[in-house]
C-alpha positions as CSV (number, residue, x, y, z in Angstrom):
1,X,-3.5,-3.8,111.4
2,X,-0.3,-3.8,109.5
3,X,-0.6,-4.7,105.4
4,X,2.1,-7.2,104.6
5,X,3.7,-6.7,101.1
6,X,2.8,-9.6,98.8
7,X,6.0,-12.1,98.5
8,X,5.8,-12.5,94.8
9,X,6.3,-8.4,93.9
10,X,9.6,-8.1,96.2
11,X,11.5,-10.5,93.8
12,X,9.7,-8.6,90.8
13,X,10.6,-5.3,92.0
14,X,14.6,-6.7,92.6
15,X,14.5,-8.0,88.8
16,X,12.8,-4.6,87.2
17,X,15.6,-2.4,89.6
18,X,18.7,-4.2,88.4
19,X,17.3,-4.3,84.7
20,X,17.0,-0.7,85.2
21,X,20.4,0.0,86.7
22,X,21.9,-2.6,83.9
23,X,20.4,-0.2,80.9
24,X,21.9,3.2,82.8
25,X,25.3,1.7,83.2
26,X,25.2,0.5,79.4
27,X,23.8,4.0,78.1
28,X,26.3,5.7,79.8
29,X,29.0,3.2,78.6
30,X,28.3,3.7,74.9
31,X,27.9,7.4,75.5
32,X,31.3,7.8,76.2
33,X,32.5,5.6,73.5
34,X,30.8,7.3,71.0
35,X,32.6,10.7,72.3
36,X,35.7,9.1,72.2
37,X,35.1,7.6,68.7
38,X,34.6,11.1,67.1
39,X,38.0,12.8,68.9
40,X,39.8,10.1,67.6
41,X,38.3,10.6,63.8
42,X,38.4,14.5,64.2
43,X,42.1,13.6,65.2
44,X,42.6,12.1,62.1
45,X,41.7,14.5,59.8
46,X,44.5,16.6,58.1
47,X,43.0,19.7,59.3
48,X,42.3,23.2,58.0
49,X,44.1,24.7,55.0
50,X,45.1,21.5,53.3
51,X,42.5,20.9,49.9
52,X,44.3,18.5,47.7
53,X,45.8,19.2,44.4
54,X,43.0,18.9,41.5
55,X,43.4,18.6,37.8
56,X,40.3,19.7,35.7
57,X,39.1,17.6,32.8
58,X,40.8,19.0,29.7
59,X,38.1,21.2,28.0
60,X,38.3,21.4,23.9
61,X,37.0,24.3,21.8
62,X,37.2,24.9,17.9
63,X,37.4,28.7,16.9
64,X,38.2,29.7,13.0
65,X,39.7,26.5,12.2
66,X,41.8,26.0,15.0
67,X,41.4,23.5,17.7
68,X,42.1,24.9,21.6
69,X,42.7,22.3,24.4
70,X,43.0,24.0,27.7
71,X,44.3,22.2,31.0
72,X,43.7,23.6,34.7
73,X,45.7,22.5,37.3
74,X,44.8,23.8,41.1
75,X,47.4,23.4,44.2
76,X,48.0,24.3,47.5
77,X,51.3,25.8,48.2
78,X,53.7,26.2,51.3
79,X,55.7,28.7,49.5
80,X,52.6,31.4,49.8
81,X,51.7,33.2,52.3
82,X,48.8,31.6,54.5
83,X,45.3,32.9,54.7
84,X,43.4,32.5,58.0
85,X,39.6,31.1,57.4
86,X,36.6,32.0,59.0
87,X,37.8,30.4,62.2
88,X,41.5,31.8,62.4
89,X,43.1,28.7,61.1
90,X,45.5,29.1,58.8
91,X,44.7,27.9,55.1
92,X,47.5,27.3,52.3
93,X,46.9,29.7,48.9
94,X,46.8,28.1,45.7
95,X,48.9,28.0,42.4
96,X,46.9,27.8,39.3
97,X,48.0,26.0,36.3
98,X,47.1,26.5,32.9
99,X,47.8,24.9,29.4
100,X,47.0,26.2,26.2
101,X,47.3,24.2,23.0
102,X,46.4,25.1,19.6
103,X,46.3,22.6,17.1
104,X,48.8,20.5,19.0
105,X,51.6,23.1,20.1
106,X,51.3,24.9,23.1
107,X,51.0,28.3,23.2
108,X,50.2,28.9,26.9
109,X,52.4,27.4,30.0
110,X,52.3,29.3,32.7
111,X,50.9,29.7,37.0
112,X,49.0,32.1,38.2
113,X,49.1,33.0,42.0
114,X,46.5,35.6,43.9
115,X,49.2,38.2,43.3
116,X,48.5,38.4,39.8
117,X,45.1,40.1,40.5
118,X,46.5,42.5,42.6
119,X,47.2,46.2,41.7
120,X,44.6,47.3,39.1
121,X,42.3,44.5,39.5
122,X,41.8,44.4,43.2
123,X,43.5,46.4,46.2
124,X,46.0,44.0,48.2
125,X,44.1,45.1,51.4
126,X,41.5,44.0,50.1
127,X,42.9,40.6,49.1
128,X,44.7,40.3,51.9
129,X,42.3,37.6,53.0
130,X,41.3,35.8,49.9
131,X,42.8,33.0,48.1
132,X,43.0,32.1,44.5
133,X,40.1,29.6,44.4
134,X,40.7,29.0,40.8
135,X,40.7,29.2,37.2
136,X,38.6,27.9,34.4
137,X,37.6,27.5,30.8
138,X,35.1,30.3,29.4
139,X,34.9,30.6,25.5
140,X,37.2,31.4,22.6
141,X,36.0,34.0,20.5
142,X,36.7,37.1,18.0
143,X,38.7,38.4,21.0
144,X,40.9,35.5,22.3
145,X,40.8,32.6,24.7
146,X,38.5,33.6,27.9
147,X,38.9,31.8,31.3
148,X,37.1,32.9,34.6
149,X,39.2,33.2,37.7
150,X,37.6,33.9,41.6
151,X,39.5,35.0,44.6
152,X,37.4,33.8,47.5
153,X,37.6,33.3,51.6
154,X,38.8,30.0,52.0
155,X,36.1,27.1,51.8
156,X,33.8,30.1,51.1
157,X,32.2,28.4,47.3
158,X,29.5,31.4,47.3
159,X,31.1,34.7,47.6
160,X,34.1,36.3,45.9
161,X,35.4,38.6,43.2
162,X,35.7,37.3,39.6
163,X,37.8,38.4,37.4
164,X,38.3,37.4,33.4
165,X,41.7,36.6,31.7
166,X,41.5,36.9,27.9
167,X,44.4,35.1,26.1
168,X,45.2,36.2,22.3
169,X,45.1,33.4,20.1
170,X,48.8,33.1,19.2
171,X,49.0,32.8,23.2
172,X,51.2,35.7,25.3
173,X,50.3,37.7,28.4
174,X,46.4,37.6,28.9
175,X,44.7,40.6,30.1
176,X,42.9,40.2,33.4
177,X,39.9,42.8,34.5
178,X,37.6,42.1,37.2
179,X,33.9,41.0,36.0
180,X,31.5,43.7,36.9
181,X,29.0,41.8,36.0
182,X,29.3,39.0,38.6
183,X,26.5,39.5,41.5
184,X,29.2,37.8,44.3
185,X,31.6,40.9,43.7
186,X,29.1,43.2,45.2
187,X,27.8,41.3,48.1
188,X,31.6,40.7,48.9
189,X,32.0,44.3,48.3
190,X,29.3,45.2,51.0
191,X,30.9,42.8,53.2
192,X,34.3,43.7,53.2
193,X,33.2,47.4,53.9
């Protein structure tokens, strides 16, 4: 004796098979869109090596009756040579601007670029792949006008060697010694070895 299928499931199994085949087509559908979307965004993007240009706040500072305003400027340059990142793209090296005034007149105007931390500072092999990742405000004191400076990997906001620059007060040439004291130099040390 043969079982006959009940008339009322065939229709329900039709509906429940094309609802199923309906969903697959329209996951697969928006699958690909959404793959598409992001090439076309990724696309878009300026790509490695080009930060924008950034002006720090001003910072002010009073020391022995004088009042300090220094400026920071930080851009990306064509005219240096490229640095390649951590995934061999190239990556532009920076200028570094900075303005000193004292009591209104300035008495520092000048760039700094990676090269001036080379030689007793730093070994250029070891620079080699490093870029100025900036400079900025410290203290005035006894001393003279102190700003911190780090050569870094680029996008690499961890690791690095610091170095200080210590302007005299009438402005000039500052001195600039690595800082020993900064825990990054050492692990970058280690690294680089």
């Amino acid at each position: 004796m043969k079982k006959h299928l009940n008339p009322i499931y065939s229709p329900l199994a039709l509906l429940v098979l094309s609802l199923f085949i309906s969903a697959c087509h329209r996951t697969t559908s928006t699958q690909d869109t959404d793959v598409d979307t992001t090439q076309y965004v990724l696309a878009q993007e300026t790509g490695p090596g080009h930060d924008e240009a950034q002006t720090l706040a001003p910072v002010e500072a009073d020391y022995n009756n004088k009042h300090y305003v220094v400026s920071v400027s930080i851009a990306p340059s064509d005219s240096l040579p490229m640095v390649k990142d951590d995934f061999g793209d190239p990556y532009q090296d920076n200028i570094v601007s900075v303005n000193i005034t004292s009591n209104g007149q300035t008495i520092v105007d000048c760039q700094f670029t990676k090269a001036d931390f080379i030689g007793a500072a730093i070994a250029s092999d070891h620079a080699s792949d490093m870029i100025l990742g900036g400079i900025a405000f410290d203290k005035v004191d006894a001393s003279g006008i102190h700003l911190g400076a780090m050569l870094s990997r680029p996008c690499d906001v961890e690791g690095g060697v610091a170095f200080r620059l210590t302007f005299p007060h009438q402005g000039g040439t500052p001195s600039i010694v690595r800082d020993t004291t900064n825990e990054l130099d050492d692990a970058y040390d280690q690294q680089a070895e």
